[in-house]
C-alpha positions as CSV (number, residue, x, y, z in Angstrom):
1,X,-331.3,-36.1,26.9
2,X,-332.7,-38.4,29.9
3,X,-334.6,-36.3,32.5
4,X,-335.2,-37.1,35.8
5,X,-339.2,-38.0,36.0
6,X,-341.5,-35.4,38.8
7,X,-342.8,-36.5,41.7
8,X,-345.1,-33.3,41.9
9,X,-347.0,-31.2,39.2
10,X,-345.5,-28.2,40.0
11,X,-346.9,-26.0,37.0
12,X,-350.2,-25.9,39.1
13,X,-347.7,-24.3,41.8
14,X,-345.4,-22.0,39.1
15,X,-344.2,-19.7,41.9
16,X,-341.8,-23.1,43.1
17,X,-340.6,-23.0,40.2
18,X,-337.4,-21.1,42.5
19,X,-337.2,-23.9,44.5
20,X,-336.0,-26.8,42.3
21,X,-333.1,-28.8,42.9
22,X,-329.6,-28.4,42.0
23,X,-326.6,-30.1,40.6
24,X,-324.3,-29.5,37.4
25,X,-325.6,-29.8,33.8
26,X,-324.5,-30.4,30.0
27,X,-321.3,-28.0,29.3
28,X,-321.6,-26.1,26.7
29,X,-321.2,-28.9,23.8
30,X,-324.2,-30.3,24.9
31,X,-322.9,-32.9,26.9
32,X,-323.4,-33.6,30.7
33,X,-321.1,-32.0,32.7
34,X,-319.3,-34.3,35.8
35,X,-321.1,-33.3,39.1
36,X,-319.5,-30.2,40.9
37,X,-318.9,-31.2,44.4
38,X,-319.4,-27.5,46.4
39,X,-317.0,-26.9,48.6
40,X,-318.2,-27.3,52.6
41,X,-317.2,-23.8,54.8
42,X,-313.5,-25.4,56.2
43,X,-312.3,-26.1,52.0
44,X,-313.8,-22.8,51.4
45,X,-310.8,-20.5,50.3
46,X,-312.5,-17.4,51.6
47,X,-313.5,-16.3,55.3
48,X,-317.4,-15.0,55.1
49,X,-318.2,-12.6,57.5
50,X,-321.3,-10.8,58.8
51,X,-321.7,-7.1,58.1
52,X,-325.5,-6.1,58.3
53,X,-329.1,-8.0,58.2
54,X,-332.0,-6.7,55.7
55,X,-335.2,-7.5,55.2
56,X,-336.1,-9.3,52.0
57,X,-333.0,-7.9,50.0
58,X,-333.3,-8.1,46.5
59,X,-330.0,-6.1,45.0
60,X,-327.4,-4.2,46.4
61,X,-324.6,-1.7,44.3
62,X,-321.7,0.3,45.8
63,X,-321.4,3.9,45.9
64,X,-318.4,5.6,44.7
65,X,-317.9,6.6,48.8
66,X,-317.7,2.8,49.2
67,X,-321.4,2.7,50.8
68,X,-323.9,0.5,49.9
69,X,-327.3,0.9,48.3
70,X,-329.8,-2.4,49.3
71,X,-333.1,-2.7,48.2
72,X,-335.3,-4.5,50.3
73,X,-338.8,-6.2,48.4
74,X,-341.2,-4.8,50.6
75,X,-340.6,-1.3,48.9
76,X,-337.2,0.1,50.6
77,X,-333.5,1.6,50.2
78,X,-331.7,1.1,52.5
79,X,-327.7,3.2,52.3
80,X,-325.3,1.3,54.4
81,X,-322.2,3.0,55.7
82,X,-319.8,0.0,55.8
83,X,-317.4,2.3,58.2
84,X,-319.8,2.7,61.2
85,X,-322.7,-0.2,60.4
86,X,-325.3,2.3,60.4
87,X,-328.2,1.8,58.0
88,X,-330.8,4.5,56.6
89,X,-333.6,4.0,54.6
90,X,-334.1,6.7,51.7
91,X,-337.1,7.8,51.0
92,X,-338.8,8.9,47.3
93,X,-338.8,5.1,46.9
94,X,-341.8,4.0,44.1
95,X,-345.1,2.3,45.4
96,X,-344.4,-1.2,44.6
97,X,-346.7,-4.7,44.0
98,X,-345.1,-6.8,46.8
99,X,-346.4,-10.4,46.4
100,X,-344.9,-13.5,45.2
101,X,-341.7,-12.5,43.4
102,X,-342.9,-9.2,42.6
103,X,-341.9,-5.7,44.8
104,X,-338.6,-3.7,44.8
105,X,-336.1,-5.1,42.2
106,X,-332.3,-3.7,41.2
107,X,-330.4,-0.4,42.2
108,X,-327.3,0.4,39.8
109,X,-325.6,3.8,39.0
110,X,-326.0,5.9,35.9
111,X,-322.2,5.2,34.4
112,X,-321.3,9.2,35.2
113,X,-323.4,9.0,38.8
114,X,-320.1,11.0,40.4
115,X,-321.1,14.3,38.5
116,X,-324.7,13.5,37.9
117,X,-325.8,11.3,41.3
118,X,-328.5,9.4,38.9
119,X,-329.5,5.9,39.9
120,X,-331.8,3.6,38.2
121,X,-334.4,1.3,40.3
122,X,-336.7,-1.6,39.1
123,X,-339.6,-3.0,40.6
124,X,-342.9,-4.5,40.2
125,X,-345.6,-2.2,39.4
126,X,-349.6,-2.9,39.5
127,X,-352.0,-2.4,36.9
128,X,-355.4,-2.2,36.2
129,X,-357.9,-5.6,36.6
130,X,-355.5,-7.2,38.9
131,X,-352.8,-7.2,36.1
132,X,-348.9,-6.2,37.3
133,X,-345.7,-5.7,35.2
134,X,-342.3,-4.6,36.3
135,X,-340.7,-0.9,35.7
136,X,-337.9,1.1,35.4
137,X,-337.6,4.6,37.0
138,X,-333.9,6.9,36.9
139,X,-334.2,9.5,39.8
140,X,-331.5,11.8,40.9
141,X,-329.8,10.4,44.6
142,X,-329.7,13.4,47.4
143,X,-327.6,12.1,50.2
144,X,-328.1,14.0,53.7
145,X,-325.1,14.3,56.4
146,X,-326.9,11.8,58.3
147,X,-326.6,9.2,56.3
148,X,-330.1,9.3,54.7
149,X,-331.6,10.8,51.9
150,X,-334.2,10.7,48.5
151,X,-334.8,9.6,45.4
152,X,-335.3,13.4,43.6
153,X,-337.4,13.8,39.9
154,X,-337.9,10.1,39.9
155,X,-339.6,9.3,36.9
156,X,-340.4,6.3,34.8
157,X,-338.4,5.6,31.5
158,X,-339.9,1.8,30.8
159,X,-342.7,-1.1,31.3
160,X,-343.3,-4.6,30.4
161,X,-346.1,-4.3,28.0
162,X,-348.5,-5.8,28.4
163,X,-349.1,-6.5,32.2
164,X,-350.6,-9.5,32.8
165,X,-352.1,-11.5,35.7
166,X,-349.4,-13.3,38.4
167,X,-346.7,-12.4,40.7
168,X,-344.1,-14.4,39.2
169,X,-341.3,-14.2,36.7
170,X,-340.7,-10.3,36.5
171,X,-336.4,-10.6,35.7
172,X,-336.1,-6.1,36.0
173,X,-332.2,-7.0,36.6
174,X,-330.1,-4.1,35.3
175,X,-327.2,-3.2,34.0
176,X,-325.0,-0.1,31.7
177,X,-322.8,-2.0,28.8
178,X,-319.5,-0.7,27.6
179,X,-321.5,1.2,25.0
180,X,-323.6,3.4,27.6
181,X,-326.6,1.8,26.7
182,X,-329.1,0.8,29.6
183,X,-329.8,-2.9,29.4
184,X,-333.1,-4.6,31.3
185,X,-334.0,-8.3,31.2
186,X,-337.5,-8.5,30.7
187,X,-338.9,-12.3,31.9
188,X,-341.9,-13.9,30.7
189,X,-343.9,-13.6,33.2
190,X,-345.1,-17.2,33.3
191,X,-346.9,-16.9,30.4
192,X,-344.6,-18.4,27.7
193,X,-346.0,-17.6,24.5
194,X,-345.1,-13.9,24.7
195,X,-341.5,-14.7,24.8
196,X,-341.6,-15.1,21.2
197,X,-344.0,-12.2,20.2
198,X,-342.8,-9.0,19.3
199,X,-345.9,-6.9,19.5
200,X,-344.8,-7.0,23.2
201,X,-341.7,-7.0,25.7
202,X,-342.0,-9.8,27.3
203,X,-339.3,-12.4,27.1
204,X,-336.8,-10.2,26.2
205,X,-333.1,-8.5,27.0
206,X,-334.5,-4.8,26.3
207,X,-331.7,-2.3,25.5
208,X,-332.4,1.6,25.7
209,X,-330.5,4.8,25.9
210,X,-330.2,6.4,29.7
211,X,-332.9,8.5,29.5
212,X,-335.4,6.1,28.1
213,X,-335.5,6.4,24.7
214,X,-334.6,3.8,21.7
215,X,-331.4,3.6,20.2
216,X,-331.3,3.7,16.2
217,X,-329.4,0.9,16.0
218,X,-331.1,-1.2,17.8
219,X,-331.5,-5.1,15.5
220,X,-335.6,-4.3,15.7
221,X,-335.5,-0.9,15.2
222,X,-337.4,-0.3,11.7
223,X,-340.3,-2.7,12.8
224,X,-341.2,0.7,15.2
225,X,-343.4,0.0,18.8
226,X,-342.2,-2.1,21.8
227,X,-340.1,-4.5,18.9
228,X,-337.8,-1.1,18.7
229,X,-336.6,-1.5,22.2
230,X,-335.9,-5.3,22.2
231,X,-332.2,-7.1,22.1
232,X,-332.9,-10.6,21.8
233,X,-336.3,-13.0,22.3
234,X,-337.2,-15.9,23.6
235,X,-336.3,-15.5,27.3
236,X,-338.0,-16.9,30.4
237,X,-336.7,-15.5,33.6
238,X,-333.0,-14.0,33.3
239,X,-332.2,-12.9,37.3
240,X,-328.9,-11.6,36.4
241,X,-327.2,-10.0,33.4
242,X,-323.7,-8.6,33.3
243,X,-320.6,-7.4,30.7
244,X,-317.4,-9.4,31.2
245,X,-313.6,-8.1,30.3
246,X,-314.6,-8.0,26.7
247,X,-317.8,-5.8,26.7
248,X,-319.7,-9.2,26.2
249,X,-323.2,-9.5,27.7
250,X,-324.0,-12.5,29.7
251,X,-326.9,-13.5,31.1
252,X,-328.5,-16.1,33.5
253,X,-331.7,-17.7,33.6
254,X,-333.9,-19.7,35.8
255,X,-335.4,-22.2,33.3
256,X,-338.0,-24.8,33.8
257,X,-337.9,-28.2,35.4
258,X,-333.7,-29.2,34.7
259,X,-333.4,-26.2,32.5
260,X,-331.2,-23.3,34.2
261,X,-329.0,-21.8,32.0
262,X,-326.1,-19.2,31.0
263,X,-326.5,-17.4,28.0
264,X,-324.2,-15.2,26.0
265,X,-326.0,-12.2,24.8
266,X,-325.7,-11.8,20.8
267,X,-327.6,-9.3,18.6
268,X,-331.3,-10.0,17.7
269,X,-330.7,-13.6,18.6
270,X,-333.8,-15.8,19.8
271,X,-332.9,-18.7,22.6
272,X,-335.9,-20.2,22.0
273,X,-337.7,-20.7,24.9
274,X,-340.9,-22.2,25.5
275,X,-340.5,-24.1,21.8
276,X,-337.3,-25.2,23.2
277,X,-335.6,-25.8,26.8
278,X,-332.8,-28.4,27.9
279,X,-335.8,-28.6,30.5
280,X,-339.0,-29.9,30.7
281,X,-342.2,-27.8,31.8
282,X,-343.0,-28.5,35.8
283,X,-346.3,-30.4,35.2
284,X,-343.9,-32.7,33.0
285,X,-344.8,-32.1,29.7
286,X,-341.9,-32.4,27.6
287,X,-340.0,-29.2,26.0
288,X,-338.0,-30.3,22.7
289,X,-333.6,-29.8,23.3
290,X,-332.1,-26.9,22.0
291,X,-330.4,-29.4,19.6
292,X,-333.2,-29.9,17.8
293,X,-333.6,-26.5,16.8
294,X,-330.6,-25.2,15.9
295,X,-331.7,-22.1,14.8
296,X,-332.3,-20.9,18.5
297,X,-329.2,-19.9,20.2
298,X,-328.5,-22.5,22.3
299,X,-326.9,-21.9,25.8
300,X,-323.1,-22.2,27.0
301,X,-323.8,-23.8,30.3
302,X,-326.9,-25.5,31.7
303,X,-327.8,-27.3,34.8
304,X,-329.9,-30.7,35.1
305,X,-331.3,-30.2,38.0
306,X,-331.4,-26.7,38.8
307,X,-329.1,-24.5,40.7
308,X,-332.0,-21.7,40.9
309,X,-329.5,-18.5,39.5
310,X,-329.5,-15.4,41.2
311,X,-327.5,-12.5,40.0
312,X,-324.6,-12.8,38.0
313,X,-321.1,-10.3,37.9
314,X,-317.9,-11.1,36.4
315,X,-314.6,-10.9,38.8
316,X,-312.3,-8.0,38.4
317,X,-310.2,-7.9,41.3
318,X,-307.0,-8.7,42.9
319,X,-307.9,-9.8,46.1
320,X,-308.4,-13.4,44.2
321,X,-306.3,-13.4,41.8
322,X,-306.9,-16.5,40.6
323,X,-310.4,-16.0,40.0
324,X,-309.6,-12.6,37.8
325,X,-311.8,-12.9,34.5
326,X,-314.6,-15.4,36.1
327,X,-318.3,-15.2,36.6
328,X,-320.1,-16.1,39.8
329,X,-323.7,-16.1,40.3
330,X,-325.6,-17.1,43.6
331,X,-327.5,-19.7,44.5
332,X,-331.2,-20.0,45.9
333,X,-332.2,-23.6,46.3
334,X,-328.9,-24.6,45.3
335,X,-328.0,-22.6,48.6
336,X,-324.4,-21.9,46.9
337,X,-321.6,-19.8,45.2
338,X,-321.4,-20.6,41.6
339,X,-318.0,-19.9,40.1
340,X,-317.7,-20.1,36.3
341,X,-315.0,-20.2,33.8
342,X,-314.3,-19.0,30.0
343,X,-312.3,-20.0,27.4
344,X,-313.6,-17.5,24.8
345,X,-316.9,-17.8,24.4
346,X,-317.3,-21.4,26.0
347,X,-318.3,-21.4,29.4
348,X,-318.4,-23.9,32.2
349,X,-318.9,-24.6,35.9
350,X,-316.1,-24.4,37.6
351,X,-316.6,-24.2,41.7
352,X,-319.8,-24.6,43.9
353,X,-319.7,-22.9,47.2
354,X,-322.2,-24.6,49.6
355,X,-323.0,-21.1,51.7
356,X,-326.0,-23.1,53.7
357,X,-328.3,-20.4,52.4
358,X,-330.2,-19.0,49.6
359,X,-328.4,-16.7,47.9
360,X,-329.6,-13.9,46.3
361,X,-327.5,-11.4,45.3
362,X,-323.6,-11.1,44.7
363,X,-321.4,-8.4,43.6
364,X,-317.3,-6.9,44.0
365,X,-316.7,-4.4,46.3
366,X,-314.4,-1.4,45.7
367,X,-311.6,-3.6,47.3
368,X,-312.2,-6.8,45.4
369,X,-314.0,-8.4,47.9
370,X,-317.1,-10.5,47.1
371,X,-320.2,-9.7,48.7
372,X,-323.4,-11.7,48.9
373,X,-326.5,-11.5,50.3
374,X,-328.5,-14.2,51.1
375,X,-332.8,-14.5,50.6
376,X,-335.7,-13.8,52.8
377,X,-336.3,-12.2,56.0
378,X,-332.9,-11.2,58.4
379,X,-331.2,-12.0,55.4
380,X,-327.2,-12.0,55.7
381,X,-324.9,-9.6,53.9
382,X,-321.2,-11.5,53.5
383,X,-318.8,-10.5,52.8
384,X,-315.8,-13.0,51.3
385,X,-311.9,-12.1,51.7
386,X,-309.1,-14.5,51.3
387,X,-308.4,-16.7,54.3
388,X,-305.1,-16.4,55.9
């Protein structure tokens, strides 16, 4: 394919690597995909309003109440009560590294939180000799009357092995599949190379069961060590995973220079990455096409230049009917709303939202509302309802 040449080096820079530009890509045959115009606020079909501000948000994941959990990057919870606007942080939180793209990652709920109030929280952890790698604690939720509360018995049930030098490129996004399993995407962390060795976990979609351990029938299994916990290989930095209708798992990744992608999840698959990218490393050295190695799974929908992908859910509601069964996945310096569509396992951009901000985070509320929240500091939560 013909890439646009680089004006800077940016692999002596690799923390930009979120900052690249954005436009549509190949579609899923390979081919390049007509530009997606995104929609300015006034052909927006959805009114976005204001509900709170946080400080560095990262995730965000509703309580069965209808609350909100939001963790900030710094190191805090914050539980919104949507009904009065009042925000509390909770405490019991893990020391985190903060620095770069590393510090408090995802929140989500154990699948039977209602009886058993067990949440699960990522974040980036340091090591010894100036080394960091990101981890996953489960801890038991303890609400008060006033609206705060603690993390309980929080104790860690996984690590990127090894931790390496950097603050970039942790992934920690979360997610429970239909089959109860506990699913963490586990990025390179700009090193490459270790995407594609097992003796380690980096580079990888890491499935486990919810307390930790390793499933049996997991595809690595009989190889024993870290291999025993590992999905699929040959990640870079997957920011959002998530099950559609189907039970399917999807996930997004920020790639190298014109090399973003979405990925559907299949058992003990490799997607190649660094022998292959539909991108080109940020110094400009060339990375060979998927299409020359076709024994690498090869994405269903990549962008040329980058849209920056940051979390992913599929749509489930009925407040937008006619988005029912599609993916969306935020923005950064494409400063959008991605909508994609399906038909069976092909996948393709479908609507851009231009939201004027990065966005970091999006997910469906209770009602079917989407709700967003935008990067950095006195960052926006939105949240989007039909207009009138």
């Amino acid at each position: 394919m013909t890439r646009t040449p680089l004006l800077i080096a940016l692999g002596l820079l690799p923390i930009l690597a979120t900052t690249a530009c954005n436009a549509a890509g190949p579609d899923a045959s390979g081919q390049k995909a007509p530009a997606t115009a995104a929609a300015s606020a006034d052909q927006r079909p959805f009114t976005a309003t204001e509900v709170s501000r946080f400080d560095q948000p990262w995730a965000m994941t509703f309580l069965p109440d209808g609350s909100l959990l939001v963790t900030e990057k710094r190191g805090k919870l914050q539980h919104l009560d949507l009904a009065s606007g009042q925000k509390h942080e909770i405490t019991g939180v893990p020391k985190v590294a903060y620095g770069g793209q590393g510090g408090f990652g995802d929140v989500i709920l154990h699948p039977d939180f209602a009886r058993n109030h067990v949440v699960y929280v990522s974040y980036a952890e340091e090591g010894t000799l100036d080394t960091r790698g990101a981890a996953v604690a489960r801890a038991t939720l303890a609400l008060d009357a006033n609206g705060g509360g603690q993390l309980k018995d929080l104790k860690v049930i996984w690590r990127q092995t090894p931790k390496v030098s950097g603050e970039g490129h942790y992934g920690h996004r979360l997610a429970f599949g239909p089959d109860g399993k506990l699913w963490i995407s586990s990025s390179e962390r700009q090193k490459f190379d270790p995407a594609q060795d097992m003796s380690g976990n980096l580079g990888k979609i890491i499935r486990l069961n919810d307390d930790g351990s390793l499933p049996a029938d997991n595809p690595f299994a009989s190889q024993g060590g870290v291999a025993a916990q590992v999905w699929s290989l040959g990640h870079r930095n997957v920011l959002g995973i998530a099950f559609d209708a189907n039970g399917k798992l999807w996930a997004q990744e920020m790639g190298p220079a014109g090399g973003d992608e979405l990925n559907l999840i299949v058992r003990g698959a490799n997607y190649g990455y660094p022998i292959v990218s539909n991108g080109d490393h940020y110094d400009g050295r060339p990375i060979p096409d998927h299409d020359t190695r076709p024994e690498f799974a090869a994405p269903k929908v990549t962008w040329n230049p980058v849209i920056s992908p940051a979390g992913l859910m599929f749509y489930s509601g009925s407040l937008f009917p006619q988005w029912k069964g599609s993916a969306f996945i935020g923005g950064l310096s494409s400063t959008s709303l991605v909508r994609v569509a399906f038909d069976g396992d092909s996948a393709r951009e479908a609507e851009r939202f231009n939201m004027g901000e990065r966005i970091r985070e999006v997910e469906q509320g209770p009602d079917g509302a989407l709700w967003l929240l935008e990067d950095g500091s006195k960052a926006r939560l939105l949240k989007l309802t039909p207009k009138a």
